[in-house]
C-alpha positions as CSV (number, residue, x, y, z in Angstrom):
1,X,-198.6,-126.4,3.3
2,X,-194.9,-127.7,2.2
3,X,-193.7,-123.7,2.8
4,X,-195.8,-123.2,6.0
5,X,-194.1,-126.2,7.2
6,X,-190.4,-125.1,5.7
7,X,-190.7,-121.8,7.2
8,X,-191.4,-123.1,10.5
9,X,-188.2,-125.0,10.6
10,X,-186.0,-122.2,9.5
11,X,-187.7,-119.8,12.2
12,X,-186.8,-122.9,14.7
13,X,-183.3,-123.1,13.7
14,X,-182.6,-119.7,14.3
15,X,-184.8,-118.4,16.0
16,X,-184.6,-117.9,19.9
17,X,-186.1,-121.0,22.4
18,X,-188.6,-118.4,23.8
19,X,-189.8,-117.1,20.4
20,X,-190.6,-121.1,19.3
21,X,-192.1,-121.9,22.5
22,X,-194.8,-118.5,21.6
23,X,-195.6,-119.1,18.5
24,X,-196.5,-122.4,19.3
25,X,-199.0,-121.5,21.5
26,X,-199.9,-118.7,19.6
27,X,-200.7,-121.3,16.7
28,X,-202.2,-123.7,19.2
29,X,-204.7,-120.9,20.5
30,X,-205.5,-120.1,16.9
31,X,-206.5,-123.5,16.2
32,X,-208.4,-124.1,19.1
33,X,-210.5,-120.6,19.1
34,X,-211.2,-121.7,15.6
35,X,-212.5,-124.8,16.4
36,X,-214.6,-123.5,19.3
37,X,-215.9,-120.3,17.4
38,X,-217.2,-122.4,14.5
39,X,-218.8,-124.9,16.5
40,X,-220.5,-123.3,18.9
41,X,-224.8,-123.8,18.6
42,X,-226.5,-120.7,17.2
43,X,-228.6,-120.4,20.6
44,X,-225.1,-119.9,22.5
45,X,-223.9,-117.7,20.3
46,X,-225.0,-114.5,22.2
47,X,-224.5,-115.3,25.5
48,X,-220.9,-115.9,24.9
49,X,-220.1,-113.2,22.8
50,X,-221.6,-111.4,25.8
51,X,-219.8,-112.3,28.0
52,X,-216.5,-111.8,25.9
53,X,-216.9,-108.2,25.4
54,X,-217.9,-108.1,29.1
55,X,-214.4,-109.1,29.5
56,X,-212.8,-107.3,27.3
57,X,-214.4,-104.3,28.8
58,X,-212.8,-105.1,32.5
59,X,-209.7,-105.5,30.4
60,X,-210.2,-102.1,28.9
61,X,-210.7,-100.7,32.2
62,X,-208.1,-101.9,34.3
63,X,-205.4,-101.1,31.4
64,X,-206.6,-97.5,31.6
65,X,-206.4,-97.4,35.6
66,X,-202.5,-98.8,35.3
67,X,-201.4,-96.5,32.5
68,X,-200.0,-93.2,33.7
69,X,-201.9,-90.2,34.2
70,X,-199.9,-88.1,32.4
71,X,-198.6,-88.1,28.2
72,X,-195.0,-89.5,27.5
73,X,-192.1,-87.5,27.1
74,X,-191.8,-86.5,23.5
């Protein structure tokens, strides 16, 4: 935990003000899914893991109307 918390202040030292702000709430989210994932009822459990993929579908979809129709130079 010592190091964890050590290597968080030398990436904050050095480290850009944007990248600290992101990895904060990259560790927030972390924390917080956890939480929520673990302590969610068994009889929930489906329905929101339905509805996840649902949207990660949409997300899926939409990312391959916006990319280009054709391959990158190379």
């Amino acid at each position: 935990m010592i190091g964890a918390f050590l290597l968080l202040a030398f990436i904050g030292a050095f480290a850009p003000k944007e990248l600290v702000s992101h990895l904060t709430v990259f560790v927030l989210a972390c924390f917080i899914g956890w939480q929520v994932v673990w302590n969610v009822t068994p009889a929930l459990h489906t329905p929101l893991m339905s509805v996840t993929n649902a949207i990660s579908g949409i997300i899926l979809v939409g990312g391959c109307c916006k990319s280009p129709a054709r391959s990158p130079p190379g």
